[in-house]
C-alpha positions as a printed Julia matrix, in Angstrom:
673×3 Matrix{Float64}:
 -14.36   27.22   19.4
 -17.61   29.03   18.14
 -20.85   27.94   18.5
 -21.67   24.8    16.37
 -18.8    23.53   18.07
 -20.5    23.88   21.43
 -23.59   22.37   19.85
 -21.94   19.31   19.21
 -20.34   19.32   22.22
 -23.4    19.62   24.08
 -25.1    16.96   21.54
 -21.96   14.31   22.36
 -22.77   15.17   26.56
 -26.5    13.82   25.69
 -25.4    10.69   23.84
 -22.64    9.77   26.03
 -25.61   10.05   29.0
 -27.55    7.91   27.33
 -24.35    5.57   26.99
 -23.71    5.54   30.77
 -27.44    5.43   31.63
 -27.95    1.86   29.4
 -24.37    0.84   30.64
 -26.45    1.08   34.54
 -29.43   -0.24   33.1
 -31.09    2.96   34.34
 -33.41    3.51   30.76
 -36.66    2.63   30.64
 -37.69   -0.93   28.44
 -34.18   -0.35   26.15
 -35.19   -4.55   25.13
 -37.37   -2.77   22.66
 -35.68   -1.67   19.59
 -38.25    0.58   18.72
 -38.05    2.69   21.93
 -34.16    2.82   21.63
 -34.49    3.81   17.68
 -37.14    6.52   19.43
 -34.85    7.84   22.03
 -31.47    7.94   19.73
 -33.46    9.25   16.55
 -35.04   12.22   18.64
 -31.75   12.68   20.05
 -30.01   12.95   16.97
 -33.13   15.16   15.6
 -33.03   17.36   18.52
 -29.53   18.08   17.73
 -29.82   18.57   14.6
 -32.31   21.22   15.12
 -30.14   23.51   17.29
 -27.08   23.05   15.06
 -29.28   24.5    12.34
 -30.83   27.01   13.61
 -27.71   28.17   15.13
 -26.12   27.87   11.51
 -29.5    29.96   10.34
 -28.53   32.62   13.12
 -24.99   32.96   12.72
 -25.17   33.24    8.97
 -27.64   36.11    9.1
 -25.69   38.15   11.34
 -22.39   37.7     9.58
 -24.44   38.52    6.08
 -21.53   38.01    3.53
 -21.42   38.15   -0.01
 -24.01   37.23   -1.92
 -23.93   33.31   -3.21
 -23.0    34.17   -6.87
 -19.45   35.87   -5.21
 -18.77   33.82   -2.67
 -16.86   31.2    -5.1
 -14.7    33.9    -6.63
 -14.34   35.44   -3.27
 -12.84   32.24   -1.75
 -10.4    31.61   -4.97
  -8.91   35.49   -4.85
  -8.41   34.7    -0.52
  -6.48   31.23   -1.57
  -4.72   33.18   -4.22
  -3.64   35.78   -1.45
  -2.9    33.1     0.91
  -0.39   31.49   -1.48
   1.15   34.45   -2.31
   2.27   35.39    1.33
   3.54   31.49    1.92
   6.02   31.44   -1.25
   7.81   34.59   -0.65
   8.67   33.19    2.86
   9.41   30.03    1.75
  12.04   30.94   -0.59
  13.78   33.87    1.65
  14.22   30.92    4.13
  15.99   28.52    1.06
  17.49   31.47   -0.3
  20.0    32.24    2.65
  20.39   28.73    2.83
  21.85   28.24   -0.41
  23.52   31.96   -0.33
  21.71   33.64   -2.15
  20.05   35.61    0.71
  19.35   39.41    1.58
  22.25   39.05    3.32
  24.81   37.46    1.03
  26.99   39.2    -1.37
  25.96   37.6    -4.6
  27.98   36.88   -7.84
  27.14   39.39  -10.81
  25.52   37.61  -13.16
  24.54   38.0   -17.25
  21.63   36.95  -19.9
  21.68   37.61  -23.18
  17.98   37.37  -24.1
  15.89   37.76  -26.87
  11.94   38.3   -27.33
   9.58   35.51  -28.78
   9.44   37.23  -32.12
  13.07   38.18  -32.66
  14.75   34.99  -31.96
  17.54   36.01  -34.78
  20.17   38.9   -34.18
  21.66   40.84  -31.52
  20.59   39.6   -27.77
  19.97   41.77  -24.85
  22.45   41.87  -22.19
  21.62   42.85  -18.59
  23.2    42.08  -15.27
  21.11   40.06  -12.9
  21.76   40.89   -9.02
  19.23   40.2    -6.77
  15.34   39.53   -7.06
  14.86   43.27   -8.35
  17.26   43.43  -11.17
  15.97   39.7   -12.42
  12.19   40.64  -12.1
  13.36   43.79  -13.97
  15.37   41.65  -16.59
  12.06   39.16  -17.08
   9.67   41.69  -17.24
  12.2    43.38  -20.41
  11.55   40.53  -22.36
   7.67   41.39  -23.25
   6.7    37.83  -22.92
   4.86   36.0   -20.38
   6.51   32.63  -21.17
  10.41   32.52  -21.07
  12.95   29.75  -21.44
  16.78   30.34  -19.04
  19.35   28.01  -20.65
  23.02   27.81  -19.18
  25.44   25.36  -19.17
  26.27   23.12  -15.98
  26.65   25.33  -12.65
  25.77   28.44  -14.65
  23.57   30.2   -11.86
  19.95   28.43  -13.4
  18.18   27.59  -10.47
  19.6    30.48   -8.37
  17.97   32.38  -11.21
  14.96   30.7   -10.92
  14.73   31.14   -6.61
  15.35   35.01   -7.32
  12.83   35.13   -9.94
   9.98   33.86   -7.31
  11.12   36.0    -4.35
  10.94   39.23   -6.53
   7.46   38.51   -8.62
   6.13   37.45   -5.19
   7.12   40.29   -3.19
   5.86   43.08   -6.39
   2.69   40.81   -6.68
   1.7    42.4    -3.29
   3.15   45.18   -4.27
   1.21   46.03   -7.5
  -2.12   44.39   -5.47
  -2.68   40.98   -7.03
  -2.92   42.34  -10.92
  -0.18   39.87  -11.69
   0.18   36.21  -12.52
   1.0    35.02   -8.46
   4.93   32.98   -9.07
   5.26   29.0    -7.6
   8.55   27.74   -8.45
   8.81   24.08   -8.71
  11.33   21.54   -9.44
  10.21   19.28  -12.36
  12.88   16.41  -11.31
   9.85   14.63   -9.51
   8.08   15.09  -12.69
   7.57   11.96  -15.0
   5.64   13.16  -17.79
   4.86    9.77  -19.09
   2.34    8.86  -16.18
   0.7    12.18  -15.26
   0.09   15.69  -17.35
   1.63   18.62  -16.71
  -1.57   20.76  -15.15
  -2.26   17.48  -12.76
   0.97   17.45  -11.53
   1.14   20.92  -10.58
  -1.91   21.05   -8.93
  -0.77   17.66   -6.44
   2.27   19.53   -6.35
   0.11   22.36   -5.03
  -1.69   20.19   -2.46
   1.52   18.59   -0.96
   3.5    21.62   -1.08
   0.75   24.24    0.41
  -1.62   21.8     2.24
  -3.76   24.82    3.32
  -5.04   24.88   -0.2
  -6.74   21.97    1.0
  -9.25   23.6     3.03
 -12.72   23.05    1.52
 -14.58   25.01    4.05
 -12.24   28.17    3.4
 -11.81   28.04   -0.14
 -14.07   25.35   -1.61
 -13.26   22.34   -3.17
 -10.67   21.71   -5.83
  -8.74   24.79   -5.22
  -4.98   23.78   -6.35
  -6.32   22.21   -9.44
  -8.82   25.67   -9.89
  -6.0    27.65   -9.27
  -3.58   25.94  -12.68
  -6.78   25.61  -14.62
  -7.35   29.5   -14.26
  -5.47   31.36  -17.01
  -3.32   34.28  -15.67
  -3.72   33.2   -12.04
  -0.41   31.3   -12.05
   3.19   31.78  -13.02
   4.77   28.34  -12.43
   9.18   28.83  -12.53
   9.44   25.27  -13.83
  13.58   24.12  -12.75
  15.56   21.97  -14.3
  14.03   19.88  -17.81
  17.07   18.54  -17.4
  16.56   16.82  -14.63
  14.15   14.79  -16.42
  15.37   11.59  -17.87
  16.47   12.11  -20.85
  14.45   10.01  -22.86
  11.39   11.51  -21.19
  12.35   15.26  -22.3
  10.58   15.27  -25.69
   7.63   13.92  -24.22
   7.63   16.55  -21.43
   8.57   19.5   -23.97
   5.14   17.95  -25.17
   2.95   17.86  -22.57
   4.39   21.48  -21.27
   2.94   23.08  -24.8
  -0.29   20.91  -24.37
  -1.45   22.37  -20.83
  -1.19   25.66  -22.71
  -0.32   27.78  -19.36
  -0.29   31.55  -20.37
   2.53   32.32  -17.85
   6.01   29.99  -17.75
   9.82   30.11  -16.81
  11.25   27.05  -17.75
  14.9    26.34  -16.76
  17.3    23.58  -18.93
  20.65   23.43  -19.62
  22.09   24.62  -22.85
  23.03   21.21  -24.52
  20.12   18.98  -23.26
  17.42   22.1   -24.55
  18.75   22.29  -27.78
  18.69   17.87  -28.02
  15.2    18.06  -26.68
  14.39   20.93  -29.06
  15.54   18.32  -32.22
  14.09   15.26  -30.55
  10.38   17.0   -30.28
  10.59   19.02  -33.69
   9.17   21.77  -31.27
  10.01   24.39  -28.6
   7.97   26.55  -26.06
   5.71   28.26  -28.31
   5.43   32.46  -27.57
   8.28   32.18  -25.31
  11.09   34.31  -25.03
  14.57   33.3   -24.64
  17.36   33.94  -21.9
  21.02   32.45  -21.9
  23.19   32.81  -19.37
  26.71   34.09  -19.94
  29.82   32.79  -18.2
  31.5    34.72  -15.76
  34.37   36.95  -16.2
  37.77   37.21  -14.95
  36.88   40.55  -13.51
  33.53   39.47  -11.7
  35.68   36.73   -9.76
  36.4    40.3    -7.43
  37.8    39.36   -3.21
  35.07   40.46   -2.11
  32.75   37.49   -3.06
  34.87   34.47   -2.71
  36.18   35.95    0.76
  32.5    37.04    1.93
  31.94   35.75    5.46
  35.98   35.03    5.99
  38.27   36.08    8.67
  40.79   38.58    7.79
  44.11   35.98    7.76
  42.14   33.27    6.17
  40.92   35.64    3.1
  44.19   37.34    2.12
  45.06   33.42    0.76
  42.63   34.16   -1.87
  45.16   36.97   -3.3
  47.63   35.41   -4.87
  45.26   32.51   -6.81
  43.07   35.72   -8.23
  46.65   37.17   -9.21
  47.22   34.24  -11.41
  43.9    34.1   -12.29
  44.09   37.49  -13.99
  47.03   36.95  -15.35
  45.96   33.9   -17.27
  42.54   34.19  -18.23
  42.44   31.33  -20.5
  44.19   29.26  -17.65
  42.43   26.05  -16.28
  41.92   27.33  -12.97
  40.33   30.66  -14.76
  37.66   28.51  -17.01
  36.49   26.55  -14.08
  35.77   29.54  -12.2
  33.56   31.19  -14.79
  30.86   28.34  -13.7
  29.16   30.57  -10.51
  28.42   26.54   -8.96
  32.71   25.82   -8.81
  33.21   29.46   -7.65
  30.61   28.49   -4.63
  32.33   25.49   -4.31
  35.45   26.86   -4.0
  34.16   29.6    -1.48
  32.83   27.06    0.48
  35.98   24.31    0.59
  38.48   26.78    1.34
  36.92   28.62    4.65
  38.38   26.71    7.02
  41.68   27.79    8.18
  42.69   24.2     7.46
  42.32   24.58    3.98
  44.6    26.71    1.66
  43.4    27.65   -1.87
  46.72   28.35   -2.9
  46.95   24.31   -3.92
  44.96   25.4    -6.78
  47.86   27.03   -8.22
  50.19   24.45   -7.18
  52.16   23.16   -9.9
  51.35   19.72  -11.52
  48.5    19.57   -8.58
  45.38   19.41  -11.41
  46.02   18.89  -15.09
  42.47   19.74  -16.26
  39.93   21.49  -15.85
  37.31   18.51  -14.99
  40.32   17.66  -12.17
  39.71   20.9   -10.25
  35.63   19.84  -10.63
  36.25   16.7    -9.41
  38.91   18.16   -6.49
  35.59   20.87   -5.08
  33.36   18.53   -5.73
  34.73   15.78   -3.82
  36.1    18.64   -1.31
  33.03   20.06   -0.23
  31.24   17.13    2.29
  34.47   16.76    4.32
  34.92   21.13    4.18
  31.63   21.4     5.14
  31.06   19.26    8.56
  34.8    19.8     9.64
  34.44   21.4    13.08
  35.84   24.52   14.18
  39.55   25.06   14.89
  38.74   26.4    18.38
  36.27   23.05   19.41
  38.01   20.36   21.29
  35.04   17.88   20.68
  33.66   16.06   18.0
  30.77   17.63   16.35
  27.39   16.47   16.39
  27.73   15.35   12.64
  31.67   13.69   12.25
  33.11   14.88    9.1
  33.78   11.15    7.78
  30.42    9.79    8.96
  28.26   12.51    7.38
  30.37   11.98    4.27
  29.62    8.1     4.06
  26.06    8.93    4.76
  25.92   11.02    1.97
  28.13    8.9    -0.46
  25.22    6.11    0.31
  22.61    7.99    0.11
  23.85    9.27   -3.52
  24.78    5.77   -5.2
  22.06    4.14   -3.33
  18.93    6.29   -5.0
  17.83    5.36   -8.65
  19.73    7.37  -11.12
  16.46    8.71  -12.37
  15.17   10.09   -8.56
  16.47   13.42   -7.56
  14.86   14.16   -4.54
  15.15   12.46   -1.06
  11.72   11.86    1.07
  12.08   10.73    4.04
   9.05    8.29    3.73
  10.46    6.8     1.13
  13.74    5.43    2.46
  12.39    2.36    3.25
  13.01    1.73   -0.81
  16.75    1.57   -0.11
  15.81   -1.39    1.95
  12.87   -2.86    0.1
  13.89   -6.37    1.34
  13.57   -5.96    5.3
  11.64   -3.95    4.97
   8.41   -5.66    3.5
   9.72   -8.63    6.01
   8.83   -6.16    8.31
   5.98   -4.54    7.23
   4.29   -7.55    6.87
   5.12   -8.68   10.45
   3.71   -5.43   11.93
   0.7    -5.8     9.84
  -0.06   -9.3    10.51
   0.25   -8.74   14.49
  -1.52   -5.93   14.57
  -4.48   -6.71   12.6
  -4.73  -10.14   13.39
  -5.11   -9.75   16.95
  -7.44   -7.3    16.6
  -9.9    -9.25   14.2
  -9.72  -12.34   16.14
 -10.27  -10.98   19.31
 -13.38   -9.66   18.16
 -15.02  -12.25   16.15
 -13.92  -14.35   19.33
 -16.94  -12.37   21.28
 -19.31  -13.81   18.42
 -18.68  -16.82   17.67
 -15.89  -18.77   19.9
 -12.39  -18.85   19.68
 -12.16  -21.22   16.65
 -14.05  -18.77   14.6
 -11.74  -15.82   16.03
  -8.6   -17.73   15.13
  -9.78  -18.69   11.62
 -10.97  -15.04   10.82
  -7.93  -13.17   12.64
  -5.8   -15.47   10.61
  -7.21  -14.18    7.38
  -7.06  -10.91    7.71
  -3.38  -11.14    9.51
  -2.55  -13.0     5.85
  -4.51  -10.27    3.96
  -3.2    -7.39    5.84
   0.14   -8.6     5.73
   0.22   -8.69    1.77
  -1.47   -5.39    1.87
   1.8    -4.12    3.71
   4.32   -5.45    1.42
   3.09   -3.85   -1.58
   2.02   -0.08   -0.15
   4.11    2.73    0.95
   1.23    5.37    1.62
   2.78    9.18    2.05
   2.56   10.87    4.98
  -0.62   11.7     6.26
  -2.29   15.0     5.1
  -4.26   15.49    8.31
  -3.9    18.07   11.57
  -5.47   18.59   14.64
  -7.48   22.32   14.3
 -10.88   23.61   14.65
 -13.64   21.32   14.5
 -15.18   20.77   11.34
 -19.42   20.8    10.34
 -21.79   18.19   12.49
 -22.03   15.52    9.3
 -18.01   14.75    9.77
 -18.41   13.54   13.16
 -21.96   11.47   12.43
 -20.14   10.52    9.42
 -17.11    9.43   10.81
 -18.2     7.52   14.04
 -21.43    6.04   12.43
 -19.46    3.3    10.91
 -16.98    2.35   14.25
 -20.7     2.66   16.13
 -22.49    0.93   13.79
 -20.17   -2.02   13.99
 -20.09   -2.0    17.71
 -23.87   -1.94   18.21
 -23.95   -4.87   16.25
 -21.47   -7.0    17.68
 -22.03   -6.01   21.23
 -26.06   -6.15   20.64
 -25.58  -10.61   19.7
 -23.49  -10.83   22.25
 -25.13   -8.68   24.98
 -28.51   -7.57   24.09
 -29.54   -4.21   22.49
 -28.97   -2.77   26.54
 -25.3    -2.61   26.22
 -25.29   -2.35   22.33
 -26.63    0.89   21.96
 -25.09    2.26   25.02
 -21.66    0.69   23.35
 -21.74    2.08   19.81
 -22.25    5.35   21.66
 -19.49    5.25   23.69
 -17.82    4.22   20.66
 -18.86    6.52   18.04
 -18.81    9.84   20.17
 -15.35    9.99   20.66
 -14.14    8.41   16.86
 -16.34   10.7    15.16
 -15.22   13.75   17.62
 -11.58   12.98   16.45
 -13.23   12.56   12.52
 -14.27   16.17   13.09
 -10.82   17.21   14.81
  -8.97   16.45   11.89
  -8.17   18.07    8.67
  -6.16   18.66    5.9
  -3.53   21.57    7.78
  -4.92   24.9     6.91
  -2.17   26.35    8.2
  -0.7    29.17    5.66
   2.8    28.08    5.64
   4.73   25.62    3.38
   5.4    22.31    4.25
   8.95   20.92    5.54
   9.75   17.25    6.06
   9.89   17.87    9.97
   6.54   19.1     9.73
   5.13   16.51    7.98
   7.06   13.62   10.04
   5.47   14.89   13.29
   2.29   15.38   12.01
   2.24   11.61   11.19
   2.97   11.22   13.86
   0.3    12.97   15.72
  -2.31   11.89   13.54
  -1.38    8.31   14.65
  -1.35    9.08   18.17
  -4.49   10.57   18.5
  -5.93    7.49   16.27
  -4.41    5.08   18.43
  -5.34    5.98   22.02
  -9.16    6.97   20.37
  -9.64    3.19   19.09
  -7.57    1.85   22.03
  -9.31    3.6    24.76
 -13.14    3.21   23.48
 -13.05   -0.51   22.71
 -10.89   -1.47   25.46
 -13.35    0.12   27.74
 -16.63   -1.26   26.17
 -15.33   -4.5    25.94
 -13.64   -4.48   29.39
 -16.95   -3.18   30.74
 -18.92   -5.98   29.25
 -16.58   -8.67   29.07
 -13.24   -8.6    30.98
 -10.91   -6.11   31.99
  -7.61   -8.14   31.19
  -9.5    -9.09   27.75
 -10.65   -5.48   26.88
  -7.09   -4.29   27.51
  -5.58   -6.83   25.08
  -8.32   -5.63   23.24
  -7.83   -2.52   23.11
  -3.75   -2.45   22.81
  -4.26   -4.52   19.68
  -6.56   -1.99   18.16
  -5.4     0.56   19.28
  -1.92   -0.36   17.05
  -3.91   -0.84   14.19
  -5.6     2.32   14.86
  -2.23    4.33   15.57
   0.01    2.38   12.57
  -2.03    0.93   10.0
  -4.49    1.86    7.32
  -6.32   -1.63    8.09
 -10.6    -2.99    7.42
 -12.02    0.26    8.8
 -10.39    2.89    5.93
 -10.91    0.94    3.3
 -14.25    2.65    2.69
 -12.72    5.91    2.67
  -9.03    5.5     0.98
  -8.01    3.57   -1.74
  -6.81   -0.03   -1.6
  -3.11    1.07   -2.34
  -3.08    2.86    1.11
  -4.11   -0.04    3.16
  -1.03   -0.6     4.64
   1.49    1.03    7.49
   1.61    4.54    7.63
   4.78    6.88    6.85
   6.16    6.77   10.14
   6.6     2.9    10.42
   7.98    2.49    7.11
  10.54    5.06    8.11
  11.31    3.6    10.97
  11.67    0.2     9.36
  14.15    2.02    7.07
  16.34    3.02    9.93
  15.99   -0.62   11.76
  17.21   -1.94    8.79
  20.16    0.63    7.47
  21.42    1.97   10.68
  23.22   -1.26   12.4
  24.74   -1.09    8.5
  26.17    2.43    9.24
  24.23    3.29    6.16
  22.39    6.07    7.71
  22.04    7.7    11.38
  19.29    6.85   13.33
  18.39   10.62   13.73
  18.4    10.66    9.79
  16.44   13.83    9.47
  17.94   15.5    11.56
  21.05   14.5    10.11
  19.2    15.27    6.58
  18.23   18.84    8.37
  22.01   19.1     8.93
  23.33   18.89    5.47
  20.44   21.2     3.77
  21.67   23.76    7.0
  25.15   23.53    6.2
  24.44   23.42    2.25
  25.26   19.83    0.94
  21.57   19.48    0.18
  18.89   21.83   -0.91
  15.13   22.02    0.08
  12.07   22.11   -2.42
   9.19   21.78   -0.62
   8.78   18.86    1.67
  11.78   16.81   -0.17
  15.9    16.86   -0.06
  17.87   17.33   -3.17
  21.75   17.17   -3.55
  23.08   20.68   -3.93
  23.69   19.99   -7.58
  24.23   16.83   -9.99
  28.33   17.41   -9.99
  28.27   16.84   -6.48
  25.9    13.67   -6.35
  28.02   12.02   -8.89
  31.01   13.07   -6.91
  29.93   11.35   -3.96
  28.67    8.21   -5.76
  31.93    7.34   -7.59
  35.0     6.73   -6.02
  36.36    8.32   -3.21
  39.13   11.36   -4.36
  42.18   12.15   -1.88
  43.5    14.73   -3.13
């Protein structure tokens, strides 16, 4: 652990032996306030005076860089850091969505032209694999660039390639590059927070090592935009923006005047924002992707992964596909998304993609859409041919989870947090929410202020914070929390955190008992809450964060809370009052401990995070949607499920439907073909 650890080990050993010696009335004349200010303020000093001169020590034989480098130092190490997290990251998405080292990938084209020669003839270069697109980006001369396509065109594959490759050559070429972070601007809503803001939360929740103040300082995701040429950000999708939020985002993109930009939109919705803002990306070059060919639609991709039998009944629909290029089946599968989709329906032996050709079977173009869109759930969670049993995900059932899930999220969200479910039951649950708040807190209050001042008093002040508490709940929905069990942190975290838990027990125990069992009490109760204070920290992990991840370190973070209020005030109070009273005691606060963002955080978080934490909330959702057959109760798993098998993709610690076509497929009607 180090040695300042050990310190304040050794310091916590001392005060919790003065805790058990007042506890046995074993200290000398501890009536006298003064003495017991004397022995806990040399104490404390005494302490204080190793952990500082062990500080003194350590830092002189470590040396380091000199004070004036140390900043710049700690800002190149987080830049580093990031760097090896978001090539990872996206090799792991990549395969998922097929697009992987191991995938054969579709050939595709840009035509693209430099910032000053937006007129005449375009560029054309072929774009397969991270190499040839880096290679293709780097051609234009620009630092900012623009990728339009139309719907399904390849954009965001693009833009996943586009990160893996300037990642991989930023280590490559030894950090003299911009470092790439792609991010998906769908969760953006320009109208409430700027564009340099937002990336740098996006930052924080995405790569919660950033966080670390003691390794890199403070600030560091919102250094790290502000720092010109530190940062390329591959901004996805403007179109995912509402549309009458575009112009204002066009905007705000061209007012946080970042040196270094890919921005993704589709054809027609760039070219309306373009009119609707009277501006476009200033300096940037510009990229369009071409449709596919009749000759890139070659066996080998649509068959890649199939058995033998199963791909030669892909021959005779590329026969007529080559024989009528202009055919309807032909101009679907120039879009690279419908040639995935197709790929992906017709793999199971079950399914033949000679009913494409079939005559009469699909009189437009938007039919055979809506066919692979509608196609793909069911295609994708039907078992094997060779399993007797029932998957673990039923074919129908995943399908009406996902058809829910799809109508059931506001038009305008794109992205599916697991935290924030509870919104698709907003009724039950702030029923709910208010319950658990109200019983937990209540208790808790009134139990205590029943020591003081009698059980009327306890009653009337339980009952108004139950009321307040419980109205606190029904309006909040705080995020997961940010927090992991590590190393322990400097001595003024632990002090810091348990003075106020201590405080508040020395006085309450003190009227009640005398200073004899207050002091020893706030002891026994500050120790161990500001040990747990010191424990925790934003996750310095360097790795990127997935909704798994996240769930179970709520999770954690509550259960460590919980059993270190539980067990501390239970025991003081069972010690001085009851046992059968301190255990009620201590159950109650140990729930609000565990669950709730009650009285004792709202020093340190804001008043809109007084409420349940993520994990309730979720599994309020579930309580409430579940007995519906609106979602499974193992709904991330489930959710874990679909992004594995590719109905849904992963950016950062949120869900998103593979693409629009198929959301909308699954919210409208049900197709049979």
């Amino acid at each position: 652990m180090g040695r300042r650890p050990l310190a304040w080990l050794g310091g916590a050993l001392v005060f919790s032996a003065i805790a058990v010696l007042g506890m046995l009335g074993l200290l000398p004349s501890l009536d006298d306030a003064d003495k017991i200010a004397s022995v806990v303020g040399g104490t404390a000093g005494v302490l204080s005076f190793i952990v500082a001169v062990q500080a003194l020590r350590a830092q002189r034989r470590a040396g380091g860089p000199p004070p004036e480098e140390e900043p710049a130092r700690r800002f190149r190490l987080a830049l580093s850091e990031l760097t090896e997290a978001v090539p990872e990251q996206w090799r792991v998405e990549a395969a998922t969505r097929g697009i992987g080292d191991n995938d054969r990938l579709l050939t595709l084209r840009w035509s693209a032209r430099s910032a000053s020669a937006l007129s005449g003839a375009a560029e054309v270069r072929e774009l397969n694999g991270p190499e040839q697109v880096v290679a293709a980006y780097a051609a234009t001369g620009a630092g900012r660039l623009v990728i339009v396509g139309g719907v399904g065109s390849g954009k965001s594959a693009l833009a996943v390639l586009l990160t893996r490759g300037l990642a991989e050559q930023w280590h490559a070429q030894g950090g003299t590059a911009p470092a790439p972070v792609y991010v998906s601007l769908a969760s953006w809503n320009p109208e409430v927070e700027g564009l340099r803001s937002w990336l740098a939360r996006r930052l924080a929740d995405d790569y919660p090592f950033l966080r670390n103040r003691a390794r890199f300082g403070t600030d560091v995701p919102a250094r790290l935009v502000q720092r010109r040429g530190a940062l390329l950000f591959v901004m996805d999708g403007l179109d995912e923006i509402p549309a009458d939020k575009r112009a204002r985002a066009l905007r705000e993109i061209e007012r946080a005047d970042l040196a270094d930009i890919v921005l993704t939109c589709r054809t027609d919705e760039y070219d309306e924002v373009l009119r609707d803002s009277g501006m476009t990306v200033a300096g940037a070059a510009h990229a369009t992707i071409e449709p596919l060919t009749v000759g890139d639609l070659d066996l080998e991709f649509l068959t890649y992964g199939y058995a033998p039998q199963q791909a030669r009944r892909w021959i005779p629909v590329l026969e007529r596909v080559r024989r009528r290029p202009q055919g309807r089946l032909a101009q679907t599968l120039r879009s690279p998304l419908m040639v995935s989709l197709a790929r992906d329906v017709y793999q199971h032996p079950d399914r033949n993609p000679a009913e494409l050709i079939r005559p009469n079977a699909f009189p437009t173009q938007k039919a055979i859409e809506r066919h692979l869109a509608h196609a793909l759930i069911p295609a994708l969670f039907r078992p094997p041919p060779d399993d007797d049993q029932r998957g673990s995900w039923d074919s129908r059932e995943a399908e009406r989870w996902l058809r829910y899930l799809a109508g059931a999220l506001p038009p305008d969200e794109k992205q599916i947090r697991w935290w924030e479910l509870s919104q698709l039951a907003r009724g039950p649950d702030r029923v709910l929410s208010a319950m658990f708040g109200a019983a937990a807190i209540g208790p808790a209050i009134g139990l205590g202020f029943n020591l003081l001042w009698g059980r009327w008093a306890g009653l009337a002040i339980g009952a108004v914070f139950a009321l307040a508490m419980a109205a606190a709940a029904i309006r909040t929905l705080p995020p997961p929390s940010a927090l992991y069990f590590g190393r322990l942190r400097k001595l003024w975290a632990p002090v810091m955190g348990g003075l106020e838990v201590g405080a508040i027990a020395v006085v309450v125990c003190s009227i009640r008992e005398g200073l004899a069992l207050g002091v020893p009490a706030g002891l026994f109760l500050g120790v161990p809450i500001g040990f747990v204070y010191a424990w925790a920290a934003p996750d310095a992990t360097v790795r990127t964060v997935t909704p798994r991840r996240l769930l179970y370190q709520d999770i954690r973070v509550a259960l460590v809370f919980g059993l270190t209020y539980g067990v501390t005030t239970g025991g003081v109070v069972g010690f001085a009052v009851d046992a059968w009273y301190g255990a009620a005691f201590g159950l109650f606060c140990g729930l609000s401990g565990a669950f709730f963002y009650g009285p004792v955080w709202l020093l340190a978080f804001r008043v809109d995070n007084v409420g349940a934490i993520a994990w309730v909330h979720y599994t309020f959702a579930r309580l409430a949607l579940v007995p519906r057959r609106r979602l499974p109760w193992r709904t991330l798993a489930f959710l874990e499920e679909a992004h594995r098998r590719g109905a849904l993709r992963q950016v950062g610690a949120a869900y998103e439907f593979r693409h629009q076509l198929v959301r909308e497929a699954l919210a409208g009607p049900a197709n049979n073909p």
